[in-house]
C-alpha positions as CSV (number, residue, x, y, z in Angstrom):
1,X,15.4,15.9,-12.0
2,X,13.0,17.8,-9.5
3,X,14.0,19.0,-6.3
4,X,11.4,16.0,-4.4
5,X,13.9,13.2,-6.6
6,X,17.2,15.4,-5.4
7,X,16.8,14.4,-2.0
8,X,17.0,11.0,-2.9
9,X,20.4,9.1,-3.2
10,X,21.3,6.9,-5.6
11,X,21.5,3.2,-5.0
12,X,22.4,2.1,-8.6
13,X,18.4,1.4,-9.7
14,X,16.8,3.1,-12.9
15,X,13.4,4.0,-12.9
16,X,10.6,5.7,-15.1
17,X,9.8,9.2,-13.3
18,X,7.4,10.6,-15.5
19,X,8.1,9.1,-18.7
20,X,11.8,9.6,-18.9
21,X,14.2,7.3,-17.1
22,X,16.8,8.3,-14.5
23,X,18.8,7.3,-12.1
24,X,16.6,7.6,-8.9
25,X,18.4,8.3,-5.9
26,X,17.4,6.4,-2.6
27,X,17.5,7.8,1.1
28,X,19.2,6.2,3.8
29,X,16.9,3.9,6.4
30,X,15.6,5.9,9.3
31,X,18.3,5.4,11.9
32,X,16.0,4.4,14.8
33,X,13.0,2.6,13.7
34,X,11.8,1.2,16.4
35,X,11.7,4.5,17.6
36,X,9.0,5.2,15.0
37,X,7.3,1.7,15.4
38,X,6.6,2.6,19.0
39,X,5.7,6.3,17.9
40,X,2.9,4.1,15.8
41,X,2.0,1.8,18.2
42,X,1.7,4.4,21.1
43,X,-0.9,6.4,18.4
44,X,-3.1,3.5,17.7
45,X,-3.1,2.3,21.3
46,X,-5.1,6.0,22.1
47,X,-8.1,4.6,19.7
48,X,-10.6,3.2,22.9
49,X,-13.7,4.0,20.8
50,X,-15.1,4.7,17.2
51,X,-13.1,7.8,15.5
52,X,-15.0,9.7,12.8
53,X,-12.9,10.9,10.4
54,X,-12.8,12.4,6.7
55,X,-10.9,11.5,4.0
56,X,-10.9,13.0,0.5
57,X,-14.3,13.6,0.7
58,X,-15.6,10.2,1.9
59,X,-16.4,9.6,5.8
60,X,-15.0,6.8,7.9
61,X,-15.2,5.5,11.1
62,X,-11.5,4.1,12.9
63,X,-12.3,1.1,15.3
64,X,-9.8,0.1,17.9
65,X,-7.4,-2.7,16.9
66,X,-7.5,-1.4,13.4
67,X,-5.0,0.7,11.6
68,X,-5.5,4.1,11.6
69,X,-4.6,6.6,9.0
70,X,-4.5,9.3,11.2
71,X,-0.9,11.0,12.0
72,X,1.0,8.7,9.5
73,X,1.1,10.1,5.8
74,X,1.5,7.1,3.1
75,X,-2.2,5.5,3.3
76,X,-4.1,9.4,2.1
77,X,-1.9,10.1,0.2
78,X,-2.1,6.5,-1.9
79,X,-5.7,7.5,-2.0
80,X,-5.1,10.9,-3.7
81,X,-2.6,9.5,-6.2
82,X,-4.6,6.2,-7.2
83,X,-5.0,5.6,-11.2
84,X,-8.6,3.8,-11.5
85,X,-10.1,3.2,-15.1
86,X,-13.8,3.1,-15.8
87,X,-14.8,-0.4,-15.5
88,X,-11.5,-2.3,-13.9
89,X,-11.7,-5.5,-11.5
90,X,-9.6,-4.5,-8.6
91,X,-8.0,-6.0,-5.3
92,X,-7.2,-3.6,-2.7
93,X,-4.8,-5.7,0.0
94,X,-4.8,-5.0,3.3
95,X,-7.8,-2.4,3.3
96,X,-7.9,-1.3,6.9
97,X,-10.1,0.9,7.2
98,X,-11.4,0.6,3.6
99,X,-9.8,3.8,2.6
100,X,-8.1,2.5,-1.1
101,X,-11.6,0.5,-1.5
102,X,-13.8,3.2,-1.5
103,X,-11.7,5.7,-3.4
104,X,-11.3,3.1,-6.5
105,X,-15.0,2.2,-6.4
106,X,-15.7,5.5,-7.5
107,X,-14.4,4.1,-11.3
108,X,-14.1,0.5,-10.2
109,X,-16.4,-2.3,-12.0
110,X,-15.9,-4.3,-8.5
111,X,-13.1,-3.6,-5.9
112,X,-12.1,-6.9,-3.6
113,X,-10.6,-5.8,-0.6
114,X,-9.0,-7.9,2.1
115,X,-7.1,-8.1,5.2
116,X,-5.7,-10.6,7.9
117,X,-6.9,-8.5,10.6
118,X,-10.3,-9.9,12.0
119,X,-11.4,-6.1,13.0
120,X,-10.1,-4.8,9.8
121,X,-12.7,-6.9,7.8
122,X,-15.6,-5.4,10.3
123,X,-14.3,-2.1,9.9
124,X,-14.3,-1.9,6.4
125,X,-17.7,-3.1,5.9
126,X,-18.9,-0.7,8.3
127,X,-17.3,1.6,6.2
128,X,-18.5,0.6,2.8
129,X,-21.9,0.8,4.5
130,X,-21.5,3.9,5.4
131,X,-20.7,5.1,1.6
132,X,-23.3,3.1,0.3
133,X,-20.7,1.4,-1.7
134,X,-22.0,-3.0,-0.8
135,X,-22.8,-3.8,-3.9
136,X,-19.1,-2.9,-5.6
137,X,-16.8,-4.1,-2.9
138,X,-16.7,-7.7,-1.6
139,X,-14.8,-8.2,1.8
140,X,-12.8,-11.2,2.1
141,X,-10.1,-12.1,5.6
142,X,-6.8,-13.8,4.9
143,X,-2.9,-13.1,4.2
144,X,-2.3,-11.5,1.2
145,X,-3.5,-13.5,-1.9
146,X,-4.9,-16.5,-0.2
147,X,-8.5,-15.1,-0.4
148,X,-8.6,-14.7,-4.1
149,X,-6.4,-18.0,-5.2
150,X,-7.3,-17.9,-8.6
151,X,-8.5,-14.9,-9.3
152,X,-7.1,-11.9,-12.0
153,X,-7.2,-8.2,-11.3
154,X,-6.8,-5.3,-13.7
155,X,-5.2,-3.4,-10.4
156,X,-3.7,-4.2,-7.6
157,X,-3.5,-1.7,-4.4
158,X,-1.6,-2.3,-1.5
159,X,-0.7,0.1,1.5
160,X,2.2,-2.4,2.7
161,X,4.2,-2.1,5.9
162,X,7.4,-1.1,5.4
163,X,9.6,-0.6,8.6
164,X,11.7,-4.0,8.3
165,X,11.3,-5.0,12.2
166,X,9.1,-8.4,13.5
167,X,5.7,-7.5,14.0
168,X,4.6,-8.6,17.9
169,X,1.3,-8.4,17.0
170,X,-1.5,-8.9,13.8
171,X,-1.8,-4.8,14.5
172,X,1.7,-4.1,14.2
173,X,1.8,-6.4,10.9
174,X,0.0,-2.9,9.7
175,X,3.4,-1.3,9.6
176,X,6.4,-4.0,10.6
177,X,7.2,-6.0,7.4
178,X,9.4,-8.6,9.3
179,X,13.5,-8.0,9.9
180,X,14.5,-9.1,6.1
181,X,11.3,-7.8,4.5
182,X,9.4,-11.6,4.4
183,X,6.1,-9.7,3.2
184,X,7.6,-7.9,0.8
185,X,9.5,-10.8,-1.2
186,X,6.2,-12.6,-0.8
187,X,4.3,-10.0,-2.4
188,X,6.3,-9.4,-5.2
189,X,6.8,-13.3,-6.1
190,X,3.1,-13.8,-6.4
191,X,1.9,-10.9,-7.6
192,X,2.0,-11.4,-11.1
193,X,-0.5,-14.3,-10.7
194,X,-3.1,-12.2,-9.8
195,X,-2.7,-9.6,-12.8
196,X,-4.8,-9.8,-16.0
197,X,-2.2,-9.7,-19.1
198,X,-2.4,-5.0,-18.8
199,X,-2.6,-5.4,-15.2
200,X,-0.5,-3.4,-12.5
201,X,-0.1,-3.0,-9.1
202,X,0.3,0.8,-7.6
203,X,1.8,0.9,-4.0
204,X,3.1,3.7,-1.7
205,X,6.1,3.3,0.2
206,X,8.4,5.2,3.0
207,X,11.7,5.9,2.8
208,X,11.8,5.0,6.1
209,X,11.6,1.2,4.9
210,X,14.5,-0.7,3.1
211,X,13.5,0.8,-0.4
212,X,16.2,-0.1,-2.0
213,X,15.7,-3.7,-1.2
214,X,12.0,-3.0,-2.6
215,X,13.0,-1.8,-6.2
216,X,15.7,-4.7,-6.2
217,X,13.5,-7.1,-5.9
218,X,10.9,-5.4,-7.8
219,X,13.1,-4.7,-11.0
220,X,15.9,-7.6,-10.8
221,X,13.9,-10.8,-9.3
222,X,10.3,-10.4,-10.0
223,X,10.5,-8.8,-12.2
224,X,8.3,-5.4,-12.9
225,X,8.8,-1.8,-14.3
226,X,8.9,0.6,-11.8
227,X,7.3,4.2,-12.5
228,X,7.5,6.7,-10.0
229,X,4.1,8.9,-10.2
230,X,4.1,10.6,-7.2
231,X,6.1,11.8,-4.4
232,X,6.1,13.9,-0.8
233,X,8.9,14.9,2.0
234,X,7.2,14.5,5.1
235,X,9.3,15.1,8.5
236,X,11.6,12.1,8.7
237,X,10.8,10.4,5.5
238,X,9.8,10.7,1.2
239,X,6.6,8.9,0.6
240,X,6.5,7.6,-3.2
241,X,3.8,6.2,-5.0
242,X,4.9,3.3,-7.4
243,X,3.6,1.8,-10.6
244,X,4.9,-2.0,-11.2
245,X,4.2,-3.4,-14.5
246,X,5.4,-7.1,-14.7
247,X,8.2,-7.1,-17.8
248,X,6.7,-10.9,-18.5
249,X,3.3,-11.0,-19.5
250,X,0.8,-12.3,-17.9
251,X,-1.6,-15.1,-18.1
């Protein structure tokens, strides 16, 4: 096992890293995260005006009231490890900025991205604009699934929030998942509605949220292969980009 997997203690789950299974070691929860939720909040809260930014070679502009990838680590580096085939139908949740959008659109048939954030949706379309990307990505507001009820995606992309506190706020549901990890459950006992019968979902996630929980629930309730296809030590946390496969076939 690589030195980025050794840091990693392990909380009895197997996993796929790379083709071969092991026993993939999980790091303890951050011992003061509301420390780091007010460390977040305090960084979006210095957005007053438009922010120009670039990100793997495609330009954006940060609105206020909108999450901002700037000085936290998971959403770029999603973007860097994302897996897109030529041709898929693809819903990015909880777009943001429009960041996972725009980078699968490149290969993307059609990319739906949504969010429950008002600005978000304004944000991203400014965004899509500004890539000249409207006629491959649809914008749709709502929670989750409930603006594609019905619909089947090759991929599914999501950026979730993983510190397990109550969000105060709809910004802070950009990185609070609820005390016992609400949106997470919820996630993972719909998603396989939404997946064509070889569809996936790839996420990122922070040690810094209750991961063990996550691949729990991922491998024992839903339940999904787990593949672990990339990974980075930050500062105070791993970041790990996930690939669930449902074990059940679709429909």
């Amino acid at each position: 096992m690589s030195d980025r997997y050794r840091l990693l203690e392990h909380a009895g789950i197997t996993l796929t890293v790379r083709g071969e299974t092991k026993s993939m070691v999980v790091l303890a929860q951050h011992p003061d995260l509301s420390k780091r939720s007010k460390y977040i909040g305090d960084l979006h809260r210095q957005i007053k005006e438009d922010v120009k930014t670039s990100i793997l070679g495609k330009e954006f502009i940060i609105t206020p009231g909108v999450f901002s990838p700037i000085g936290t680590l998971a959403s770029e580096f999603l973007a860097k490890n994302l897996i897109v085939n030529e041709g898929e139908f693809v819903l990015d949740l909880g777009t943001g900025i429009g960041i996972q959008a725009i980078i699968a659109a490149q290969k993307a048939k059609k990319v739906i991205a949504t969010d429950v954030n008002p600005r978000a949706i304004l944000c991203a379309r400014e965004n899509i604009k500004l890539n000249n990307l409207e006629n491959k990505i649809e914008v749709k507001e709502g929670d989750l699934f409930q603006p594609v009820q019905h619909e089947k995606f090759d991929l599914i992309i999501w950026s979730p929030p993983y510190l397990p506190l109550e969000p105060h706020c709809i910004l802070e549901q950009s990185w609070c998942c609820g005390s016992n990890n609400e949106l997470i459950d919820k996630f993972l006992k719909e998603a396989q509605e939404y997946l064509t019968p070889s569809g996936r979902i790839e996420m990122v996630y922070s040690t810094l949220g209750n991961i063990y929980y996550l691949l729990c629930k991922a491998e024992k309730d839903s339940p999904f292969s787990v593949e672990v296809i990339a990974s980075m030590i930050g500062c105070f946390e791993v970041i790990l980009v996930f690939v669930l496969k449902p074990l059940r076939k679709c429909t």
